[in-house]
VOBA-1610 file (N, C-alpha, C; in pm, whole numbers, padded with zeros to 5 digits, always signed):
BEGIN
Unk+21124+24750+06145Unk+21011+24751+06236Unk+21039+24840+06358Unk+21180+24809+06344Unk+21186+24936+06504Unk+21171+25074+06505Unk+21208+25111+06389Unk+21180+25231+06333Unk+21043+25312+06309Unk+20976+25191+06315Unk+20841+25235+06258Unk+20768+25294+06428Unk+20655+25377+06358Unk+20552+25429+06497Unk+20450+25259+06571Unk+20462+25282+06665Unk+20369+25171+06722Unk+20253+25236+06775Unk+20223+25309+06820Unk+20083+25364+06781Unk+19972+25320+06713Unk+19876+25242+06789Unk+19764+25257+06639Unk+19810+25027+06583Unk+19917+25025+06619Unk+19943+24852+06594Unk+19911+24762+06707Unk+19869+24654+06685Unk+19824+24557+06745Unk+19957+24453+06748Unk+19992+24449+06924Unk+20107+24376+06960Unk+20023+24260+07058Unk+20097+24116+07050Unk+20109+24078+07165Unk+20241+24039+07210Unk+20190+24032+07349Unk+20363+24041+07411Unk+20417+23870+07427Unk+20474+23872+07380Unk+20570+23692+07382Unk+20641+23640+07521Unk+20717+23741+07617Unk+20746+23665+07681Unk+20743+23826+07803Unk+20759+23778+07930Unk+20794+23903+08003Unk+20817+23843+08115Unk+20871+23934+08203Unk+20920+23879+08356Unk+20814+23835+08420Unk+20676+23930+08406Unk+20526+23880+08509Unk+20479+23846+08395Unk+20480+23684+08416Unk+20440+23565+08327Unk+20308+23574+08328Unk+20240+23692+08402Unk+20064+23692+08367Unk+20025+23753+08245Unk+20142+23859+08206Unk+20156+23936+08097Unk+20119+23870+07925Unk+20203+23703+07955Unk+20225+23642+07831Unk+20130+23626+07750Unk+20118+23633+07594Unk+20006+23615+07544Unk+19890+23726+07575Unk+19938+23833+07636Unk+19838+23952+07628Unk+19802+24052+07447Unk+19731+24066+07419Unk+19703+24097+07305Unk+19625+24193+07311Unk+19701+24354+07262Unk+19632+24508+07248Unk+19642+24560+07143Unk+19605+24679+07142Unk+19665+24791+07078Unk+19685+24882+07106Unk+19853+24936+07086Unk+19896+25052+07129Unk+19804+25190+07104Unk+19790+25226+07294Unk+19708+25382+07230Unk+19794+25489+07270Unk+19919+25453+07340Unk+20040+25507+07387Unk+20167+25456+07373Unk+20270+25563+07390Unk+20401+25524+07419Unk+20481+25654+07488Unk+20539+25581+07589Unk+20708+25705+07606Unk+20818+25620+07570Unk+20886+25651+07666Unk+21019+25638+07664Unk+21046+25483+07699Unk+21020+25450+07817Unk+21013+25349+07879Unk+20876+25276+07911Unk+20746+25313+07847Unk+20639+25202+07844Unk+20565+25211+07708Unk+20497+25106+07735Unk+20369+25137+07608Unk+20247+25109+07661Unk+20158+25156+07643Unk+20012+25124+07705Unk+19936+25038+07629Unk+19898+24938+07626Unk+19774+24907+07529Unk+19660+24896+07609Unk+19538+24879+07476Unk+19415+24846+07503Unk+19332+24701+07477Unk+19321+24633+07584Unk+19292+24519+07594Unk+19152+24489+07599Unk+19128+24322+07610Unk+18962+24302+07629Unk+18970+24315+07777Unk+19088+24316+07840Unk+19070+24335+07993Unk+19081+24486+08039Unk+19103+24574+07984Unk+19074+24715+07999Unk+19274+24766+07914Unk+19287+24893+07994Unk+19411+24908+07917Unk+19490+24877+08071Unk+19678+24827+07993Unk+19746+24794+08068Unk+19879+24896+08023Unk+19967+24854+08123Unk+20073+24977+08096Unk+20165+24857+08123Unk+20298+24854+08001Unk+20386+24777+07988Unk+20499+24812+08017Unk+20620+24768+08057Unk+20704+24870+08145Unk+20879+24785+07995Unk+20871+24868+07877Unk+20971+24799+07792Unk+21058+24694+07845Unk+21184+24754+07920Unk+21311+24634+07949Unk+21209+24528+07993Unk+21115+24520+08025Unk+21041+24381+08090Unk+20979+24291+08011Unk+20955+24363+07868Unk+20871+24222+07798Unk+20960+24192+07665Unk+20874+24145+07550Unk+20924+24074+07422Unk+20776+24107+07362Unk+20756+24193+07250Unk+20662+24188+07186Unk+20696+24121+07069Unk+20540+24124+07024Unk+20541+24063+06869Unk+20416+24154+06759Unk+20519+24207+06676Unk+20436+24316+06581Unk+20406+24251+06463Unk+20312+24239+06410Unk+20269+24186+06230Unk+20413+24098+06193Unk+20398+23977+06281Unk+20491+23876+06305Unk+20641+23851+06309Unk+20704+24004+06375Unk+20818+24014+06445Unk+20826+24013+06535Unk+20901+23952+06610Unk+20949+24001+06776Unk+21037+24061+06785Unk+21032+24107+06897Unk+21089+24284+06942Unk+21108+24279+07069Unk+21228+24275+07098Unk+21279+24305+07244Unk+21258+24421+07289Unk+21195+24464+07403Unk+21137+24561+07465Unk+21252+24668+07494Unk+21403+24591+07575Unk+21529+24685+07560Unk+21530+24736+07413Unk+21523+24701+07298Unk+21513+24823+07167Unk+21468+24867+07191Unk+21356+24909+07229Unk+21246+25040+07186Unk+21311+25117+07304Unk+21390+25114+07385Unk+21396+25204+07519Unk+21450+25345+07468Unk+21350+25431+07393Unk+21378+25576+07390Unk+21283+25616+07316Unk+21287+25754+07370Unk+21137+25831+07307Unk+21112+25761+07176Unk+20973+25775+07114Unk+20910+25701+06981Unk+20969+25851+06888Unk+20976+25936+06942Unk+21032+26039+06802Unk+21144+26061+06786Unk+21230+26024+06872Unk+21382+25959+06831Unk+21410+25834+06765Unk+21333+25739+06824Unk+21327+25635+06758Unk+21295+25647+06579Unk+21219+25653+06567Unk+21188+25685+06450Unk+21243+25726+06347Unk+21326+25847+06392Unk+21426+25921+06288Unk+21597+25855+06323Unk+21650+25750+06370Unk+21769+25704+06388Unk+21791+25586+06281Unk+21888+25597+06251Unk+21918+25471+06115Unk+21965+25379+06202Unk+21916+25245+06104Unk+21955+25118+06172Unk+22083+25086+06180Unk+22189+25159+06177Unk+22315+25095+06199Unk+22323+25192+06320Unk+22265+25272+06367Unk+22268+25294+06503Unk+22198+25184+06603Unk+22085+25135+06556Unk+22023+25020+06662Unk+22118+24881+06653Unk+22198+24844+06545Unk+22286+24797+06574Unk+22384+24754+06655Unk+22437+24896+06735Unk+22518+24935+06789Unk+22484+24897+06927Unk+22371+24955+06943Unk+22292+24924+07067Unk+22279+24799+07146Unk+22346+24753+07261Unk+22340+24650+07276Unk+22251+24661+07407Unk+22114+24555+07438Unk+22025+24534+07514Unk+22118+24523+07679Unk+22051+24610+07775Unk+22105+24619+07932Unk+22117+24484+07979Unk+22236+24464+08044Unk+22168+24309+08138Unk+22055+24351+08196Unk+21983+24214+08264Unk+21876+24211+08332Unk+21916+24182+08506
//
């Protein structure tokens, strides 16, 4: 799942530091490096990764994974995300 494009998928976010966030439910119409944008019934919001916990077609996903461009992401094998261990907070 980490591998895959998020673009175009419908996340909601599970847990995040601004607990107003929780239970927000979009779809990605963006990404960089360090956010993702979705589009909400409340307009679009901009998500800032190290800060939340999504949940994709019923995975969760720590926001520290995704922290790098989506077209790097994409093309890196999973025994590199492995490796990767999430920043303290």
């Amino acid at each position: 799942m980490i591998q895959q494009e998020l673009t175009g998928r419908t996340i909601q976010v599970m847990d995040a530091t601004n607990q107003d966030l929780v239970g927000l439910t979009g779809t990605v119409i963006d990404e960089t490096k360090q956010t993702l944008r979705i589009r909400t019934d409340r307009g679009e919001k901009t998500l800032i990764k190290e800060q939340v916990a999504i949940e994709v077609d019923n995975v969760r996903i720590e926001g520290s994974l995704l922290t790098t461009s989506p077209e790097k992401r994409t093309k890196l094998r999973i025994k590199q995300w492995q490796r990767k261990k999430p920043r303290k907070q």
